[in-house]
C-alpha positions in Angstrom: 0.0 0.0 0.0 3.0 2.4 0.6 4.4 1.8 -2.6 1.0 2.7 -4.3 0.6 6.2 -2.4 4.5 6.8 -3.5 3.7 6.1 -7.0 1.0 8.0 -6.9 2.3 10.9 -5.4 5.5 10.8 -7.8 3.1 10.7 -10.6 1.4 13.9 -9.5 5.0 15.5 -8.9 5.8 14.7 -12.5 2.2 15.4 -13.7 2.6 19.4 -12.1 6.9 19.1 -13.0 6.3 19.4 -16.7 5.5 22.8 -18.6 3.3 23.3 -21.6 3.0 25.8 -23.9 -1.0 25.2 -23.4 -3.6 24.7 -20.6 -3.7 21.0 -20.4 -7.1 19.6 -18.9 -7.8 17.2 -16.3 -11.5 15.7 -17.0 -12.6 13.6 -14.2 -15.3 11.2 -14.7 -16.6 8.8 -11.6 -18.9 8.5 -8.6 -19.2 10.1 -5.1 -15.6 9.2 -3.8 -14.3 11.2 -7.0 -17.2 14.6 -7.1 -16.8 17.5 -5.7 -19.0 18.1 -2.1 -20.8 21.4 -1.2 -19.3 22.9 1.7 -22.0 24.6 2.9 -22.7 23.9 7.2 -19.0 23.2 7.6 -19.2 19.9 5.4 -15.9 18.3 5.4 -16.8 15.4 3.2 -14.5 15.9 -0.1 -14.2 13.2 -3.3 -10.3 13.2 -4.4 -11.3 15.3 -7.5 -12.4 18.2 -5.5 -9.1 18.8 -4.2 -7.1 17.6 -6.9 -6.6 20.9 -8.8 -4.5 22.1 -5.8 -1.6 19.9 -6.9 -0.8 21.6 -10.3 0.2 24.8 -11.7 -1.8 26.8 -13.6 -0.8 24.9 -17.0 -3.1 22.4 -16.0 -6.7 22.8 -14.8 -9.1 20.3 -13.1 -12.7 19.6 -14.4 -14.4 17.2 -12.2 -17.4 16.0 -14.0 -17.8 13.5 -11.6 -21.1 12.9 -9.5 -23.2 10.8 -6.5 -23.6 7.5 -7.0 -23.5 7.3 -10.6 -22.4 4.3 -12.5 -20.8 4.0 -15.9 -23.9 3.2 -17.1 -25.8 6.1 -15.9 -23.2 8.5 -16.1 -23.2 7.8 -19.6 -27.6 7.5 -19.9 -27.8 10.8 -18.3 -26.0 13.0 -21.0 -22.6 13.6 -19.2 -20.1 12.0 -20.8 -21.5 13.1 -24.0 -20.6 16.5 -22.4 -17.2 15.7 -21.3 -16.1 13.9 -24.5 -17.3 17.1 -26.2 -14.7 19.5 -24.6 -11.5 16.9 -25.0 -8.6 18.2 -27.4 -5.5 16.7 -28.0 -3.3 16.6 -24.9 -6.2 16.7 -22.4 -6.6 13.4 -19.8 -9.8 12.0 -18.4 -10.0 10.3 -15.2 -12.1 7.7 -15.3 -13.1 5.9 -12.3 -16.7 4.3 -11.4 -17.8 0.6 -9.7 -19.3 1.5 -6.7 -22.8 2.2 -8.4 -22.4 -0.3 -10.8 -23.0 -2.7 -8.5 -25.9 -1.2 -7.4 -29.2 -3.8 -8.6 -30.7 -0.7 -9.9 -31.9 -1.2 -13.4 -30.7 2.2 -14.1 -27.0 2.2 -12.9 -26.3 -1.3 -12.9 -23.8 -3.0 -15.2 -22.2 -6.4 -15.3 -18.5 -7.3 -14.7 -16.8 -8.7 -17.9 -19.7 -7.5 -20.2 -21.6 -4.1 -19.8 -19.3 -2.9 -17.0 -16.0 -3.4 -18.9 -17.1 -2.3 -22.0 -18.5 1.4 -21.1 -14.8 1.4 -19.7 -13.4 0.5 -23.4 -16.0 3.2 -25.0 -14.6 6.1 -22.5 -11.1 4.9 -23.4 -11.7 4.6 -27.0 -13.6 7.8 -27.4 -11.0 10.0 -25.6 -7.8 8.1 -27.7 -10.2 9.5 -31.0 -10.2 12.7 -29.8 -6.1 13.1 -29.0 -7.3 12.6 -25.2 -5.1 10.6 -22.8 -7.3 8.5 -20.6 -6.3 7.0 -16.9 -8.3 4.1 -15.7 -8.6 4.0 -11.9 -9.8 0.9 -9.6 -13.0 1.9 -7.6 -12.1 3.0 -3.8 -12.7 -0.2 -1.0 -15.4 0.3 0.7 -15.4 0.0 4.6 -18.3 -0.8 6.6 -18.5 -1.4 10.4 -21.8 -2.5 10.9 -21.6 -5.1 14.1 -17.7 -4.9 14.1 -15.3 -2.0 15.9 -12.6 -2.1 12.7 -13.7 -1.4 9.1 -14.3 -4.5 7.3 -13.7 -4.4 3.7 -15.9 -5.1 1.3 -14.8 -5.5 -2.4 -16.9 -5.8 -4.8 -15.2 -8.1 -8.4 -15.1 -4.5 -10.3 -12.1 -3.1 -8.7 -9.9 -4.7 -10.3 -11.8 -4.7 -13.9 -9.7 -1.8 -14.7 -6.8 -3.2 -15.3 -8.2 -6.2 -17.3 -9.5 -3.6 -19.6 -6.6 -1.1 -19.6 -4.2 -4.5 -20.5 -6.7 -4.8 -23.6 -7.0 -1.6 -24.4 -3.3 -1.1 -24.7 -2.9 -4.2 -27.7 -5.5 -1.6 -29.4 
């Protein structure tokens, strides 16, 4: 796990190291653990997008599209990927990371791992390569719950690792 935060945080060092003669975009697509939170009555809840933007310079800029429990499945029924696909140019990233809604038995948000789940994951990579677009696949945060127990139990659902099934494919493309 320590190596995972030290990659990461390298990997936003080098992200906000570089400089570009252009405003380079950071679209974020995901659920609740990703969105930005109101802050309104001293809320401290946050997603990771919503503070993301604070690691960069100004070369780079943060749009977090991201939203409460939507799924890749919703996110893309409800009109807002069409809306973030519409803005990438060539250069830009999108963040893509969803799986706890698509668990969800919701007709509506739910998807199914190794068919419907993994192939809205191909379409947001394949439609952001088209347009120039760099996309980042990210495994869905582990839950915790403590419900009769003192420690956090996790509980995984078989999407989190997805991801890297259909980056591994993704990249023979």
């Amino acid at each position: 796990m320590k190596i995972k935060m030290l990659m990461a945080f390298v990997a936003l060092l080098l992200f906000s190291a570089f400089t570009a003669d252009h405003t380079i975009t950071i679209f974020m697509i995901g659920d609740s653990t990703m969105a930005n939170k109101s802050l309104e009555g001293g809320n401290q809840e946050r997603g990771w997008g919503h503070v993301l933007g604070g690691y960069f310079s100004e070369n780079i800029r943060v749009e977090n599209h991201a939203r409460n429990g939507r799924s890749s499945k919703s996110f893309i029924d409800e009109g807002l990927w069409e809306v973030v696909i519409n803005k990438v140019k060539p250069g830009d990233y999108v963040f893509i990371q969803f799986g706890h809604n698509d668990e969800k038995v919701d007709e509506k948000r739910h998807t199914d791992p190794g068919s419907t789940f993994d192939a809205n994951l191909r379409r947001f990579v394949k439609e952001t390569r088209a347009k120039g677009g760099i996309p980042v696949l990210f495994n869905a945060i582990v839950r915790r719950n403590f419900r009769n127990n003192k420690n956090a139990v996790a509980e995984d659902d078989v999407r989190k690792d997805l991801s890297k099934g259909v980056f591994l494919k993704m990249e023979k493309c």
